[in-house]
N, C-alpha and C positions, 0 to 999 in steps of 0.2 A: 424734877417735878413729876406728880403723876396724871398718869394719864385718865381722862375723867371715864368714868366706866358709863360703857352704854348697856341697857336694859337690852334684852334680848327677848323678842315674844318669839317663840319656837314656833307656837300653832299660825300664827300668820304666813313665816316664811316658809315653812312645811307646806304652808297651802300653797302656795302661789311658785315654789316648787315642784309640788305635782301636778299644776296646771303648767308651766316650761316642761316638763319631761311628757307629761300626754300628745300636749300641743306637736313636741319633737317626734314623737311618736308617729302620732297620725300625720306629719307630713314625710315620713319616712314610711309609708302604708305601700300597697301596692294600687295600685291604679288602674283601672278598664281601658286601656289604650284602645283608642279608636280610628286612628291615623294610619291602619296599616291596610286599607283597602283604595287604590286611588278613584274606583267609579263611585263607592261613597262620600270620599273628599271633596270630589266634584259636586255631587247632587248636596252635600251639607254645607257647603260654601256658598252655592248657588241660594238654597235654601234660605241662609243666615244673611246675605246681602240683600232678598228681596224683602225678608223680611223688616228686615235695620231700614230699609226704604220706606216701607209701609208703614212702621213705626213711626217715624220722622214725619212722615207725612201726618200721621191721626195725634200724635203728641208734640204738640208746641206750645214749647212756653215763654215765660214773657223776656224777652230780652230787655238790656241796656237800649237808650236809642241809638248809638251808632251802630250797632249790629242790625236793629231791627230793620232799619231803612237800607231799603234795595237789595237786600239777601235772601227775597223769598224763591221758594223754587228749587235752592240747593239738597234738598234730597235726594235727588238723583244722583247727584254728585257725591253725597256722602257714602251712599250705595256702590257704589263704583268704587270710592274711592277702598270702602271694606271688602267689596270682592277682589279687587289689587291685592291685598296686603293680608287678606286670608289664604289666596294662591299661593302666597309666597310662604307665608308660615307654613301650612297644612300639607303643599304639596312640594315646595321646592325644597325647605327646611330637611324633611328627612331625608330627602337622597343626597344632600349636602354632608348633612350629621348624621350618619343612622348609627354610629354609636350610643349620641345622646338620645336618642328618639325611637329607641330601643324599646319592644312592649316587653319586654321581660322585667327591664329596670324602672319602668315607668312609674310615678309617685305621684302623691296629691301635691307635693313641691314642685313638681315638673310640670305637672299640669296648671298650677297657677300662674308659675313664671310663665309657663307659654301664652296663657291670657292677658296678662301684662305686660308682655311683647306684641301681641295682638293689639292691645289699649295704645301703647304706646307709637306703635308703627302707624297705627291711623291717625293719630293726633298728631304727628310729625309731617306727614304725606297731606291731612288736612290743612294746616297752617302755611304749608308751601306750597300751597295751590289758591287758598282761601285769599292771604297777603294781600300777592301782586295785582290777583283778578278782582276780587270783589271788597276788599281793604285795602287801597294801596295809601290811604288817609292818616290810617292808624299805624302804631309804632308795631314791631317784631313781637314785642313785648306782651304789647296788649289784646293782640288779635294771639300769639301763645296761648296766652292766658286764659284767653275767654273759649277756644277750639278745647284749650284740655278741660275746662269744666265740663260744657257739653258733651266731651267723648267720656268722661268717667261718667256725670250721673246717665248719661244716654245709651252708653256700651253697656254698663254692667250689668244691663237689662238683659239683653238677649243670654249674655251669659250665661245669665242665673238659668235664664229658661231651659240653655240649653242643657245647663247640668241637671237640672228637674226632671227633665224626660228622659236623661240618661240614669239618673235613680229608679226610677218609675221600669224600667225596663230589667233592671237588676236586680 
């Protein structure tokens, strides 16, 4: 039997083509590493946690009601909890790896995974803290759940900000 012929539009997958080879591109770019001085590590982690504090604090919104009830106040704790886990990226990460964490080979790839390790580090450190102490009601699952949405739309805030001020300066 044959086999039924499929139409081929050239210009679409040409297009969508050269947005996969730019996209591969630019995450294979060079990248401004900024990780290579430890008394700016410090004063930018300090920085970035009081600021995630201050944010939390002036931005809240509306939760579920079992989160909403008797959870108020954890900014602090969420503060803390980002200054932990940006030490540990920012400053322990490289003298661990300083192959990967190399400013020579440093990438827009590299730099977003390390964000997304950042993302993720605190929403793992958040949810096993958050649990036991102020969810002990709620299942693993659902207090998970509800920690990683907050740490995505709420982290990728300062992110962004911070890579703004890092364009801004370059």
């Amino acid at each position: 039997m044959e086999q039924p012929s499929t139409i081929k539009i050239d210009g679409i997958s040409s297009f969508f083509r050269r947005i996969a080879d730019g996209t591969s591109a630019s995450l294979k770019a060079p990248f401004p590493f900024y990780l290579n001085d430890n008394r700016k590590n410090l004063i930018l982690v300090f920085v970035i946690s009081v600021f995630v504090t201050g944010f939390l604090y002036l931005f809240k919104t509306q939760t579920a009601p079992p989160f909403s009830e008797g959870l108020a106040g954890l900014e602090w704790l969420h503060g803390l909890i980002t200054l932990v886990c940006l030490l540990i990226n920012i400053i322990l990460l490289p003298k661990l790896f300083p192959a990967a964490m190399d400013p020579v080979s440093w990438t827009y790839k590299k730099y977003i995974l390390l964000n997304v390790l950042h993302l993720v580090m605190i929403w793992v450190a958040c949810t096993l803290i958050e649990k036991p102490l102020f969810c002990p009601f709620l299942s693993w699952t659902e207090t998970a759940s509800h920690v990683g949405t907050q740490v995505a739309l709420k982290g990728i805030i300062p992110i962004a900000l911070i890579r703004s001020l890092k364009k801004l300066k370059h």
